[in-house]
N, C-alpha and C positions, 0 to 999 in steps of 0.2 A: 437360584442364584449361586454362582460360584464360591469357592471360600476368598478366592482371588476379589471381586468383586463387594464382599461384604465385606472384606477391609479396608479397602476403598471408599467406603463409604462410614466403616465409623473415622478413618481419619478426618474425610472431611468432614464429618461433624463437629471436630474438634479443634481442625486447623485452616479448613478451607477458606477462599476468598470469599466471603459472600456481600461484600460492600460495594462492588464495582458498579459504576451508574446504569449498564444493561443490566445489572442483576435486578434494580429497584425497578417494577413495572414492566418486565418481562415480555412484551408486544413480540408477534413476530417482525415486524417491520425493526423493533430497537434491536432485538438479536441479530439479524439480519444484517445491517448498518454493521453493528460491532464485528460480527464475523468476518466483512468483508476486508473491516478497517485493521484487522491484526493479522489478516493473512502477512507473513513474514515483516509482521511491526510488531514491539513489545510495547505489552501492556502501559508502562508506564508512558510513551509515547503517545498512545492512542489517546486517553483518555480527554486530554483537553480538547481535542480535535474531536469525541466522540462530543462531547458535551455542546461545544459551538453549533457541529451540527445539528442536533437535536433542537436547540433556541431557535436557529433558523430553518429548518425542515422535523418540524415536530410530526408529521404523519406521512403516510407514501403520497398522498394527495399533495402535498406540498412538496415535496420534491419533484413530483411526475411535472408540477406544472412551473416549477423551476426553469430558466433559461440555462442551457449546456456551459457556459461560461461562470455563471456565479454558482455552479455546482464545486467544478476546478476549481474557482475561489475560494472555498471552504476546504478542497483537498489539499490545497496545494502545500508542498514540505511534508506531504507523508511518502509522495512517490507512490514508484506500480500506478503510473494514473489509466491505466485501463480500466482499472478495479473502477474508479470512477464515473466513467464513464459507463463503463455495464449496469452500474450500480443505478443510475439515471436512467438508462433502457428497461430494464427490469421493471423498474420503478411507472413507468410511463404502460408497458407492458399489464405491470397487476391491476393499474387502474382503467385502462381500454377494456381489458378480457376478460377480465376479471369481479369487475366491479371494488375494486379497491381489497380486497380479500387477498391475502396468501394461500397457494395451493395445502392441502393438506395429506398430500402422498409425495413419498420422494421425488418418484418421475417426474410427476408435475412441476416440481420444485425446481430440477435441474433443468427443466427445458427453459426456465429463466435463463437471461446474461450474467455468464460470471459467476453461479452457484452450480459446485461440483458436488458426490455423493455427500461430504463432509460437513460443507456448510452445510445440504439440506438437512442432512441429520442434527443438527446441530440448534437449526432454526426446528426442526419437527418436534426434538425433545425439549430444549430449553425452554420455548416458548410456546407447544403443543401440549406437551404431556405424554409424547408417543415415545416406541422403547424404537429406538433410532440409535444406531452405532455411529461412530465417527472416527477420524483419522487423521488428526490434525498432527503439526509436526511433535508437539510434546508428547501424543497418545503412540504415535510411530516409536518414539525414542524407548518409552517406560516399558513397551510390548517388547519389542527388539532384546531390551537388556531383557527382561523377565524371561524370554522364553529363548535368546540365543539364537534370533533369527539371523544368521550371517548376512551380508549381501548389503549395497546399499535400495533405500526404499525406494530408487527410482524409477528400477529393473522392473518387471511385471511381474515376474514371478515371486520377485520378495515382497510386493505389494500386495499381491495374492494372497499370501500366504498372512502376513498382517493384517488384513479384511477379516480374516476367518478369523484369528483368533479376536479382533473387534467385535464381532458376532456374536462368538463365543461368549466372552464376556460380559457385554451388555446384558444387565439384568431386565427382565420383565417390568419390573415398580423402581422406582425410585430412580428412573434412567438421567431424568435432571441433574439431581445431585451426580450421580457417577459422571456423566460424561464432563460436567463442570469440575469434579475431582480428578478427573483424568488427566485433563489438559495442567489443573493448579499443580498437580504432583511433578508433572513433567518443565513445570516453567519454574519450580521453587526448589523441588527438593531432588527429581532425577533430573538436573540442571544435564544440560550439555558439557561443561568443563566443571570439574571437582564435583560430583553429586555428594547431597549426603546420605548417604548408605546407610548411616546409623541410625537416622530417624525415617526411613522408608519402613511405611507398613507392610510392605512385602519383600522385603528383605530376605525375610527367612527361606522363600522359595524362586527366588531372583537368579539364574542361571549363571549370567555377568559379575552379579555379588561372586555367588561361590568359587567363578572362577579367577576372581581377584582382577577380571578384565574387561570393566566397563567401558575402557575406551574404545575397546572391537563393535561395540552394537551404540545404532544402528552403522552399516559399512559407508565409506566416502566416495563420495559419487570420485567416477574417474579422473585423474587432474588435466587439464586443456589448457593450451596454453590460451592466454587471455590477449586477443588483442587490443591493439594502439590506434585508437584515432583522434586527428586532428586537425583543428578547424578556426578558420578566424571569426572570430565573435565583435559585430560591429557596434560601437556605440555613438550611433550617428544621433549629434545635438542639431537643435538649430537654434535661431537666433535667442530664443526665449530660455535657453538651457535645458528646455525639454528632452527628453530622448524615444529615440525611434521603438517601437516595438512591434514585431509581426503575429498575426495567428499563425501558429502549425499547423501543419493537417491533423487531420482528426486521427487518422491511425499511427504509428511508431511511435518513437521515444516523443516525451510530453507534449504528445498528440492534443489536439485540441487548447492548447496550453500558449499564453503569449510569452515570445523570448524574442532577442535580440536576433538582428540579420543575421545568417551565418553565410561564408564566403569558405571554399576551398583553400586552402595553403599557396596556390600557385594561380589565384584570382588579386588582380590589384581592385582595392576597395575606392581609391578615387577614381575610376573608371566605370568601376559599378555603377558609384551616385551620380555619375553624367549620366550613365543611360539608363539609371532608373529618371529621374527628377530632370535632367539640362541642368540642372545649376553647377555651382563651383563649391565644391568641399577642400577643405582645410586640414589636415594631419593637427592633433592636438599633441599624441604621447601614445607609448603601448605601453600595456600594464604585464604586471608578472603574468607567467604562463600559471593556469589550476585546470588541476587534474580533478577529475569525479568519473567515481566508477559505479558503470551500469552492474548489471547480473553478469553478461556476455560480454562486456566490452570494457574497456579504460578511454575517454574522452578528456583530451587535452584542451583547454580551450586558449584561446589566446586571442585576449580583448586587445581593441584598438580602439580608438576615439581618435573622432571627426567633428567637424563643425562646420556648418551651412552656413552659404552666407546669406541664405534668403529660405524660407518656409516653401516648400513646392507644395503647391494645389492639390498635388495626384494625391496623397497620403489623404488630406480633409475628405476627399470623394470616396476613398477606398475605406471597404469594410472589414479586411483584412492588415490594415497598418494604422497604427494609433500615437500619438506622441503623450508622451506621459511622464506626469511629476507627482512626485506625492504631495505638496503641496495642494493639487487642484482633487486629494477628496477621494478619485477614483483608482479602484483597486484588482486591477485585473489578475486575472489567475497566474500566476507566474511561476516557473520553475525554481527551487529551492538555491540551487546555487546561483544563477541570473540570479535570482530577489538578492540573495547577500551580497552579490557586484554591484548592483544597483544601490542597496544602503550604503554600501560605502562608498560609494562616488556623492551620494548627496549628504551624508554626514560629515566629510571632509571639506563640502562647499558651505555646509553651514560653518564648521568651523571657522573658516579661512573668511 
């Protein structure tokens, strides 16, 4: 074991999280679930959503045999819904080939959906016992400052180079507690903006400490300019005040996921609902333009509402458009900002 490492480990003896609902009952299936859920989501986020799901998918068996939709259900307002969706496959996956078993070697682990070296080591030590490295974004940040790895982590070479010294590091025994320490030091105390240096147990041999310049490690990815798009978001009622909603496809942004029509900018939307439906739609109001932004992109969206003047059939036949009211119980997966458009159009009709 490293000296690097053995201080590591009596901090977290002393300081570490060790209350978090994956921590109680350790399954690889519950680590697993959590690893996938805090990929780029803080902890304090996750955990209600780790918790619900666990009530309603308390084993892989019960998710495998989950419907693709009320999996979304359960994710939806965390985003990354790929994660989701792999997260399902996998799931479906360990219980076909497997016999409901988790693999117990890395490789096997990765050839899952959705699980990189990181998770597997993650799921291998936490919930194995195995000495398994990992490289999650706190474990990148604390290594980077500690050892002066220039470069941002996303280059190969500085990833590289950060592997080894993950390697390195990882003790033979006690690899749970470290790797769990790893990540709590880098989400608590080598935070990304203001660390506290003064209570880091490795301080004393911290490269970035000595050079007074934590803020160089790890390096920032290259800056791109972020594009703009934008798109008319329908909110087509019909008589009942219900509102329209579609399945997306299964792959791209909240793939699988129910949201409102979306139309081009230079598409007229009462021509659309002719030749979606023949009927006659109505202009009710357009709402302010909201912006949400992806990883890659900025999305404007710009609601409009319509009103039918008769229910068209096509929608009751199809399995891919639903009309939907909270009132009526049912709760489809819906994308985070859609869901907060949607409350407040019906919050305001309760009001009024």
């Amino acid at each position: 074991m490293t000296d690097f490492a053995h201080r590591i480990l009596l901090w977290f003896a002393a300081h570490g999280r060790k209350d978090l609902p994956w921590q109680q009952n350790p399954t690889s299936y519950r680590v697993w679930v959590s690893e996938i859920m805090l990929q780029q989501t803080r902890v304090t986020t996750v955990i209600p959503y780790f918790v619900r799901f666990m009530q309603r998918f308390p084993d892989v068996q019960a998710l495998a045999a989950a419907a693709p939709d009320e999996v979304l259900q359960y994710w939806s307002g965390l985003g990354y819904y790929a994660r989701a969706r792999n997260l399902h496959r996998a799931a479906q996956q360990v219980v076909a080939e497997c016999a409901g078993q988790f693999p117990t070697t890395s490789a096997a682990m990765q050839a899952l959906p959705g699980i990189g070296r990181s998770t597997a080591g993650a799921i291998l030590s936490l919930a194995q016992g195995q000495s398994q490295p990992i490289l999650d974004g706190n474990v990148k940040r604390v290594l980077a400052r500690h050892h002066a790895v220039a470069g941002w982590p996303g280059q190969a070479s500085v990833l590289k180079t950060l592997w080894a010294l993950a390697e390195q590091h990882t003790p033979a025994t006690h690899t749970a507690d470290y790797n769990q320490a790893m990540m709590d030091l880098g989400a608590t105390v080598c935070a990304r903006h203001h660390p506290a240096c003064a209570t880091c147990p490795v301080a004393a041999t911290c490269a970035a400490y000595a050079q007074h310049n934590w803020q160089a490690y790890p390096g920032k990815k290259p800056r791109q300019a972020i594009p703009l798009r934008t798109t008319q978001f329908l909110i087509i009622r019909d008589p009942a005040g219900c509102v329209l909603l579609e399945k997306r496809p299964s792959h791209g942004i909240w793939g699988g996921l129910w949201s409102l029509p979306e139309l081009p900018t230079d598409q007229e939307p009462l021509t659309w609902c002719q030749q979606q439906w023949s009927v006659v739609a109505n202009w009710r109001r357009d709402l302010p333009v909201r912006r949400h932004q992806f990883t890659h992109f900025h999305l404007d969206m710009l609601p409009r509402e319509y009103e039918l003047a008769q229910t068209p059939l096509q929608v009751q036949e199809a399995d891919v458009q639903i009309w939907y009211h909270p009132q009526r119980g049912i709760t489809p997966g819906v994308p985070a900002p859609v869901n907060r458009l949607l409350d407040e159009l019906f919050i305001q009709e309760q009001a009024t």
